[in-house]
C-alpha positions in Angstrom: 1.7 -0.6 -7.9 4.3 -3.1 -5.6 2.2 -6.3 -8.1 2.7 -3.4 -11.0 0.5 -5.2 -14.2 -1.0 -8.1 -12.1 -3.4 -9.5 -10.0 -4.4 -7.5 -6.8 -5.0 -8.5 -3.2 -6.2 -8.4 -0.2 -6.8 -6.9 4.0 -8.5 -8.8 6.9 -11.6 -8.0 8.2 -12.0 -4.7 11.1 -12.6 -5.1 14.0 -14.4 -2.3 16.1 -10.4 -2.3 18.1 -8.1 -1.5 16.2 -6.2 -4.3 14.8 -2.8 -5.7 15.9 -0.4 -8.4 15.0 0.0 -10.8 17.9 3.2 -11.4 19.1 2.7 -15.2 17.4 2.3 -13.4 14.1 5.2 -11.3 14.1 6.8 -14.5 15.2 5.8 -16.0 12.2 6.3 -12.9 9.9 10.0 -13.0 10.7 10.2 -16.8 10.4 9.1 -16.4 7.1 10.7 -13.4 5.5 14.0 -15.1 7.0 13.3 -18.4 5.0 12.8 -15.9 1.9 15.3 -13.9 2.1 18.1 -14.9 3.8 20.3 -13.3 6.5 18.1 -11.0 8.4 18.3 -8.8 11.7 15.1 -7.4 13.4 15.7 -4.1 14.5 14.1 -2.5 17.3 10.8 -2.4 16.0 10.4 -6.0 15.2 10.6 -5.5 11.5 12.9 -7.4 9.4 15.9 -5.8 7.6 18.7 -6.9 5.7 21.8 -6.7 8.1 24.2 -5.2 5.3 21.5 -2.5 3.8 19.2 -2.4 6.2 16.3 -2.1 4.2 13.0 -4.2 4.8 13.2 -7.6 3.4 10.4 -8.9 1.5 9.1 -12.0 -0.3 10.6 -12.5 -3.8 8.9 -11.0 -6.8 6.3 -13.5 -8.2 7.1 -12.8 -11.8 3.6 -14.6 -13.0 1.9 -11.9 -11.0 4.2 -9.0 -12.2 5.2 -7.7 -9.1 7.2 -5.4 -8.6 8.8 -3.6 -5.3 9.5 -0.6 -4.5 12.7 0.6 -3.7 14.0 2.2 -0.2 13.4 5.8 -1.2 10.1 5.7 -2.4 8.7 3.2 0.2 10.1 5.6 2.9 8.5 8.4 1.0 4.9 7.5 1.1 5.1 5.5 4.8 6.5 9.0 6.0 3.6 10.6 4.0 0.8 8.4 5.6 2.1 8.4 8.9 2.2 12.7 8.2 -1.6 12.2 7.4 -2.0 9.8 10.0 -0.6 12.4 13.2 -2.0 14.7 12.0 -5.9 13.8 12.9 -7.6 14.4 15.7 -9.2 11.3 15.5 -6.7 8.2 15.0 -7.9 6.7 11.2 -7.8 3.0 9.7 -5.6 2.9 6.6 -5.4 0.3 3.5 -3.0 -0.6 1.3 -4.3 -1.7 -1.9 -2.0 -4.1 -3.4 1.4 -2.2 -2.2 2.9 -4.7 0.3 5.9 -3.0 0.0 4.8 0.2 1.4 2.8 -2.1 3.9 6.0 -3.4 5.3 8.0 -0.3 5.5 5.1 1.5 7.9 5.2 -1.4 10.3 8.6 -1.3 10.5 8.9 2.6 10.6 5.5 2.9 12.4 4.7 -0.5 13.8 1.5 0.8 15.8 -0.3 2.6 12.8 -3.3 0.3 12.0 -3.2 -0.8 8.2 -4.7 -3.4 6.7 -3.3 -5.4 3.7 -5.9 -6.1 0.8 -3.6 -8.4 -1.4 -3.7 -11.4 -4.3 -0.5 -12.8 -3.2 -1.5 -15.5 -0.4 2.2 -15.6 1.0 1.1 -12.7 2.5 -1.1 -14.0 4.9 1.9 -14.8 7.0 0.5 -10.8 8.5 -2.1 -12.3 10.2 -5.3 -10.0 10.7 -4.2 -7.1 8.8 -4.0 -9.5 5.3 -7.4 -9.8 3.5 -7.4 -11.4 0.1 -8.2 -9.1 -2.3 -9.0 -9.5 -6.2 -9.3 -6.8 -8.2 -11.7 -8.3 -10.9 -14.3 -9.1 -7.7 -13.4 -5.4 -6.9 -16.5 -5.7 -3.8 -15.7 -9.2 -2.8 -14.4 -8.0 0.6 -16.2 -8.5 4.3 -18.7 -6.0 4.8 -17.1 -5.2 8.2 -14.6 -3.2 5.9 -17.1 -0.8 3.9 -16.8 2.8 4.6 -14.2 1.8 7.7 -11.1 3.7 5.6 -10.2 7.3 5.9 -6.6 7.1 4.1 -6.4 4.7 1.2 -3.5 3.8 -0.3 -3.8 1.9 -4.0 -1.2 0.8 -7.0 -3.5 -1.0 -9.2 -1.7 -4.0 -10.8 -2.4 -3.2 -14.1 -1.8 -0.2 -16.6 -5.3 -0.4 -18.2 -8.8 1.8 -17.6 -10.5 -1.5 -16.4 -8.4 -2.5 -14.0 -8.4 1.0 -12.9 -12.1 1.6 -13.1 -12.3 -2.2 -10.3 -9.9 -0.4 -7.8 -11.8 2.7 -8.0 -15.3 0.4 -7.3 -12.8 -0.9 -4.6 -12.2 2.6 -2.9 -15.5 3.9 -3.0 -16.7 0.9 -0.8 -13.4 1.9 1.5 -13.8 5.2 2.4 -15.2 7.2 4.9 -18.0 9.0 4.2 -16.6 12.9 4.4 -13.0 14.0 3.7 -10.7 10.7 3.2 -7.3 11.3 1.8 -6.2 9.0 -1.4 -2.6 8.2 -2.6 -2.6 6.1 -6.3 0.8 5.0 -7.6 0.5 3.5 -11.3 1.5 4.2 -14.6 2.0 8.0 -15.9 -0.4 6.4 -18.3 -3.5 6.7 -16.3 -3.3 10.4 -15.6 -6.3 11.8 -17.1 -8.2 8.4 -15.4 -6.9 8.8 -12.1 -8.5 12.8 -12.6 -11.5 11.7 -14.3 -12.5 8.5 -11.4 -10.8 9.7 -8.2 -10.3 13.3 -8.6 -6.6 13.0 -8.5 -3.8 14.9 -9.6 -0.2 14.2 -9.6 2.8 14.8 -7.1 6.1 15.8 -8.3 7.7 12.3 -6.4 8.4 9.8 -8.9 7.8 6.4 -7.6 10.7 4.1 -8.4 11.0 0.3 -8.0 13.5 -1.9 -7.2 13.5 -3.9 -10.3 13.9 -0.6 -12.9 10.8 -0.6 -14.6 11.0 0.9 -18.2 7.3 2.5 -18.1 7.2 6.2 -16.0 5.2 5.7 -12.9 3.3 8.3 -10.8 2.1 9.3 -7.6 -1.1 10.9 -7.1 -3.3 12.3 -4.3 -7.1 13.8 -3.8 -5.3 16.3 -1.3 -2.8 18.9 -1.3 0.3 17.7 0.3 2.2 21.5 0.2 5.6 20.9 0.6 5.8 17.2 0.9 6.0 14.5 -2.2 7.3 17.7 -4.1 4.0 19.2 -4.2 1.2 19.1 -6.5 2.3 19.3 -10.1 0.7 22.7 -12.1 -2.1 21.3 -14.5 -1.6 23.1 -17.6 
């Protein structure tokens, strides 16, 4: 996950429309990743990005909640994968990002109209305005009841390696999803394959999730879908 072996977080209520950031917000949300960060540019999409890499700027790693972003590559790769899922439906779906600010920030600035909501620990990030909620992972249901069953793609990186923490963010997801087919991505630890199998039905992609800061333990990504070609595939289960 972006907060890889701590605390979880949080999204904003739903609205029946779907929800925006205001033009204040954005406002805001570039104020502040400015003050964080440094020298930053908004390019034509009104997300931040670092003039000399051009890659999304976000709020420093908070060590005491062992976060950890992702890099460029793999935040492109799932936000491309999402927005695939997202196109692809008759029907325009709500998404959520469970704990995974990074990848949060790279679809608003690749696809700033896609409707996601944030559920996150970190309160820094209610600088998003409506699409933050705050989100604990040890209150896994604590969440407005505007929100249950509202989610058709999920996205989750639980903060920690461990079956409890994974067992809260799967209590998390069932009160998320859409009754029916709903499409689930999970990046954590290579650690929690069988779990990820035995509580979601998940089985793993051949992309390798990689994070900015060079994390010793081997991470996965894994799905409840088929993606064919894309995020290399489903892996063959021996």
């Amino acid at each position: 996950m972006d907060a890889v072996i701590d605390q979880s977080t949080g999204a904003d209520a739903v609205d029946d429309d779907t929800p925006m950031l205001s033009s204040h917000t954005l406002a805001a949300l570039k104020e502040f990743l400015s003050e964080q960060n440094g020298l930053l540019v908004a390019n034509n999409d009104g997300a931040m990005v670092a003039e000399d890499e051009k890659e999304v700027a976000l709020v420093t790693e908070d060590w005491r909640l062992s976060q950890f972003w992702y890099d460029r590559e793999t935040a492109e790769t799932v936000a491309r994968e999402v927005n695939a899922l997202y196109t692809s439906m008759d029907s325009p779906p709500s998404i959520a990002c469970i704990a995974c600010p990074t990848l949060y920030v790279y679809l608003k600035k690749l696809h700033h109209d896609l409707p996601v909501q944030l559920l996150e620990y970190d309160n820094r990030f209610e600088q998003y305005g409506n699409e933050f909620t705050f989100y604990d992972y040890n209150q896994p249901l604590e969440l407005p009841s505007t929100m249950k069953h509202s989610f058709r793609i999920i996205i989750a990186d639980p903060p920690y390696l461990s079956k409890e923490c994974l067992e809260k963010v799967s209590e998390t997801i069932g009160f998320l999803k859409q009754p029916g087919e709903s499409f689930l991505l999970l990046l954590t630890g290579a650690v929690q394959h069988e779990r990820a199998g035995e509580l979601l039905g998940l089985r793993p992609c051949g992309f390798r999730p990689q994070h900015s800061s060079k994390l010793g333990n081997e991470f996965r990504l894994f799905t409840n879908y088929d993606p064919g070609l894309r995020l290399g595939g489903w892996e063959h289960e021996e």
